[in-house]
C-alpha positions as CSV (number, residue, x, y, z in Angstrom):
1,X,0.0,0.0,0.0
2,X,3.1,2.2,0.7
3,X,4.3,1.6,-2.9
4,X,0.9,2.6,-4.6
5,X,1.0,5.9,-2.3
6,X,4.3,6.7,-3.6
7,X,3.6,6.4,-7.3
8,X,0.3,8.4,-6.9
9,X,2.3,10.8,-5.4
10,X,4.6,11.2,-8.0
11,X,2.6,10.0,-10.8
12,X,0.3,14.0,-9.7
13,X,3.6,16.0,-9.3
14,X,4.6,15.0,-12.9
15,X,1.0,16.0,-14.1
16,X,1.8,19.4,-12.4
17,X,5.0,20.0,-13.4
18,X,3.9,19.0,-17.2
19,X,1.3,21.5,-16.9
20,X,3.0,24.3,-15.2
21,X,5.0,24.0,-18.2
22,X,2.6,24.0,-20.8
23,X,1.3,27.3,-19.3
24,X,5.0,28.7,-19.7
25,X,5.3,27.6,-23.0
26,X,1.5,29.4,-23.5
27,X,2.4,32.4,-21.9
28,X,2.0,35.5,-24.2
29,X,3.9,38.7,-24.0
30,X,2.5,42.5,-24.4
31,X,4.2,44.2,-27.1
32,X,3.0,48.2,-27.8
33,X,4.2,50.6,-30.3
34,X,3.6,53.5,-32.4
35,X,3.8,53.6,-35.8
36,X,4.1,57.0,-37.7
37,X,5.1,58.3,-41.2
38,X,8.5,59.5,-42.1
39,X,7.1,63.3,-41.9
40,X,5.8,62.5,-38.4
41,X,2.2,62.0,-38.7
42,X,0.7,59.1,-36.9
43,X,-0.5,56.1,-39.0
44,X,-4.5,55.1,-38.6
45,X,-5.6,51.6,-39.2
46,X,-2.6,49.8,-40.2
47,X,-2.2,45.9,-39.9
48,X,-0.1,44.0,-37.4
49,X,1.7,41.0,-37.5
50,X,3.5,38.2,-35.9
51,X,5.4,35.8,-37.5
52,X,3.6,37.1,-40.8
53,X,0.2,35.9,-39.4
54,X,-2.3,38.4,-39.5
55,X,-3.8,39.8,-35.7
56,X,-6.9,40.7,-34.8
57,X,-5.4,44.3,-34.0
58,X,-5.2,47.3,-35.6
59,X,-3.6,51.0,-34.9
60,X,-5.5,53.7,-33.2
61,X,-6.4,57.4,-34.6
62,X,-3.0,57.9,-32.8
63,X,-1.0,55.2,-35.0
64,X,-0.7,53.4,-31.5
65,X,-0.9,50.0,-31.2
66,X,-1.1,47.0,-28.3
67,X,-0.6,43.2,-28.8
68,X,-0.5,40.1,-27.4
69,X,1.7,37.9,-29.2
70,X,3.7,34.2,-28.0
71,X,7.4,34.7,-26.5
72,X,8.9,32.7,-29.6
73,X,7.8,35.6,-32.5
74,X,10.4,36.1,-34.4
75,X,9.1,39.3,-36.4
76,X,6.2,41.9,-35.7
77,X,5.6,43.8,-38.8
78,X,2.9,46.3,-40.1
79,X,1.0,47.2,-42.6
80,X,-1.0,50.3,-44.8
81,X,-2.5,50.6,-48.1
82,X,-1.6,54.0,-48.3
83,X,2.3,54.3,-46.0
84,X,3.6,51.2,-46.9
85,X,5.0,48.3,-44.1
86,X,8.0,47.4,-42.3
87,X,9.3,44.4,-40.5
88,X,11.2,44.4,-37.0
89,X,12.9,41.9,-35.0
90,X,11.4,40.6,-31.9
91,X,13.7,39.9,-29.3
92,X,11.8,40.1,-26.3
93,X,11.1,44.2,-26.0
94,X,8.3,45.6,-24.6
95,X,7.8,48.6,-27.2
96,X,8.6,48.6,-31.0
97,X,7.6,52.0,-33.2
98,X,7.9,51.8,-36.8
99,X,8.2,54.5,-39.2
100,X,6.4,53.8,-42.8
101,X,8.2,55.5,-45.8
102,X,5.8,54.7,-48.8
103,X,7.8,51.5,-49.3
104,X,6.3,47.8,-48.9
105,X,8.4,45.1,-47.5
106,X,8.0,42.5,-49.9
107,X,7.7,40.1,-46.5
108,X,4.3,41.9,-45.3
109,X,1.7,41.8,-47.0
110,X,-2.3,41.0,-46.7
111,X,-3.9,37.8,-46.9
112,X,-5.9,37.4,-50.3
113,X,-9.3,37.9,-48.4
114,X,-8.7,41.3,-47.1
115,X,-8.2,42.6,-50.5
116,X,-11.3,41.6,-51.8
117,X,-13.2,43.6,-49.4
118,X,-14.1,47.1,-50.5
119,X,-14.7,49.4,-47.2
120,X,-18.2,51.5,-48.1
121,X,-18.3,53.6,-44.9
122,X,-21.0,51.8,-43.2
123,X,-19.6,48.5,-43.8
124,X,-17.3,46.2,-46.1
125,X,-18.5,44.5,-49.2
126,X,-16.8,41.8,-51.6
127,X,-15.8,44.1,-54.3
128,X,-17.5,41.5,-56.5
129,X,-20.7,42.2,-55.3
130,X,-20.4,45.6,-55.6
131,X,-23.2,46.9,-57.3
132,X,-22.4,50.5,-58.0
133,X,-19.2,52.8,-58.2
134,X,-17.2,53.6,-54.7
135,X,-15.3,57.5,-54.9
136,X,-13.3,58.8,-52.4
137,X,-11.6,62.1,-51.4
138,X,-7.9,61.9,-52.1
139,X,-5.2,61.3,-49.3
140,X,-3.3,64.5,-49.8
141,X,-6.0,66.6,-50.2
142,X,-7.6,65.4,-46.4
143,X,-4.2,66.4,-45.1
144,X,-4.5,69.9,-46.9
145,X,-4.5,72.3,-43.7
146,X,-6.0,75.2,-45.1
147,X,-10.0,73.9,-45.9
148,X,-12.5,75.8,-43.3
149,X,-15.7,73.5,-43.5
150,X,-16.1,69.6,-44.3
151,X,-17.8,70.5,-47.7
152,X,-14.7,72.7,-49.5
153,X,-12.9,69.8,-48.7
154,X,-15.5,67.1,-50.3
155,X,-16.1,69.5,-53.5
156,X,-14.9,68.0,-56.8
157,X,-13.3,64.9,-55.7
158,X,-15.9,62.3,-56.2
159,X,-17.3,61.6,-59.4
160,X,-20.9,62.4,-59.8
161,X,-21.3,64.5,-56.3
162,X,-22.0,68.0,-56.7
163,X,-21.3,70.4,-53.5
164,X,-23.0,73.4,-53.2
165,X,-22.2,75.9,-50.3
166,X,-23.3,73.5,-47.4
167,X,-25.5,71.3,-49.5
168,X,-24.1,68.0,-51.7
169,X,-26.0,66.2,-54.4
170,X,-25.3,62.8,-55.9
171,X,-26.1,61.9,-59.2
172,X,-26.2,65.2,-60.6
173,X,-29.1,67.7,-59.9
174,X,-30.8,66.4,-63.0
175,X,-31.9,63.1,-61.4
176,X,-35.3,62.3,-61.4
177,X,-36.3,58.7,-60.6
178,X,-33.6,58.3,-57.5
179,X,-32.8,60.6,-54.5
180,X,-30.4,62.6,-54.6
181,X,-29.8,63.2,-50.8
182,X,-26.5,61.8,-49.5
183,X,-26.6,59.1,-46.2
184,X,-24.3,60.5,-44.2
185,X,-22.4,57.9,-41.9
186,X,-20.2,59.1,-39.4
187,X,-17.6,56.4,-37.4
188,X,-20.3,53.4,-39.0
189,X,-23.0,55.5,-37.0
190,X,-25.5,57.5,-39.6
191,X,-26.4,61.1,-38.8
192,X,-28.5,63.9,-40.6
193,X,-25.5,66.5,-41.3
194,X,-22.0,67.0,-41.6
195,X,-21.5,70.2,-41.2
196,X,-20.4,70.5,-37.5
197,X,-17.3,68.5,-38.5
198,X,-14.1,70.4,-38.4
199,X,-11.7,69.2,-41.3
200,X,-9.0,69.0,-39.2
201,X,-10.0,66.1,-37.3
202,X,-10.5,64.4,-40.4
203,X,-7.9,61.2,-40.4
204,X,-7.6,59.0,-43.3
């Protein structure tokens, strides 16, 4: 009876000691950053990832970022349509800023999926499904300083949308079977005017 004490004894610490291990080997580490252009500005909405694996995580309005990734990464590296992407060693460190310069590290890129969606302001749509045009108001001209309402710096960008002092039309004034009143959506959330937006907290 001694004997079958003893190996239950240790037969439990080895089940412990596997699984205090197993945890260990689980444990993930917090890795936050910035990630800005060359000129300074902060980077919205850019991709990360570890180990080339896409993460559930995106940059703030700040370019800011905070992950959870496993202790054995090799690489965090991130991503923008518009700035480019980079690639950094990870070697344990707590924080890790990058700075985008246009160029795309041949290494980073987006899985084939993300491409195909086509971001309508309200949503995202399988750009094969897409049943009419999508415009949008250029990059540089957004980070024009100089525009004093929302509408100067919406007027003739997008094909098809007429602005008018405070007022904008789509489909050309001439329409007759189909509104012409814009849905505004603000942040996904819809709203009956624009015009209390101040262009320079507009952030591609």
């Amino acid at each position: 009876m001694k004997n079958i004490t003893i190996i239950i004894i240790l037969t439990a610490f080895l089940v412990s000691f596997q699984t205090s291990a197993q945890k260990q080997k689980q444990a993930k580490k917090t890795v936050a950053g910035n990630v800005k252009t060359s000129s300074g500005d902060p980077v919205k909405g850019a991709f990360l990832f570890a180990d080339g694996e896409l993460l559930n995580k995106k940059t703030n309005r700040k370019g800011n970022y905070r992950i959870k990734i496993k202790k054995d990464v090799d690489t965090i590296s991130v991503y923008s349509d518009s700035r480019g992407s980079e690639c950094e060693k990870y070697s344990g460190q707590d924080t890790i800023n990058f700075v985008l310069t246009g160029k795309f590290n041949a290494s980073v890129s987006l899985p084939q999926e993300e491409e195909e969606y086509v971001d309508i302001g309200y949503g995202k749509v399988k750009r094969d499904e897409l049943t009419t045009s999508v415009g949008s108001v250029r990059e540089e001209k957004i980070n024009q300083p100089h525009y004093t309402d929302i509408f100067s710096m919406i007027q003739g960008e997008v094909p098809g949308v007429t602005v008018r002092g405070n007022t904008i039309t789509i489909r050309g004034i001439h329409s007759v079977t189909s509104s012409s009143e814009p849905l505004y959506v603000v942040d996904g959330v819809i709203v009956s005017s624009i015009s209390h937006i101040n262009p320079i907290n507009v952030i591609y």
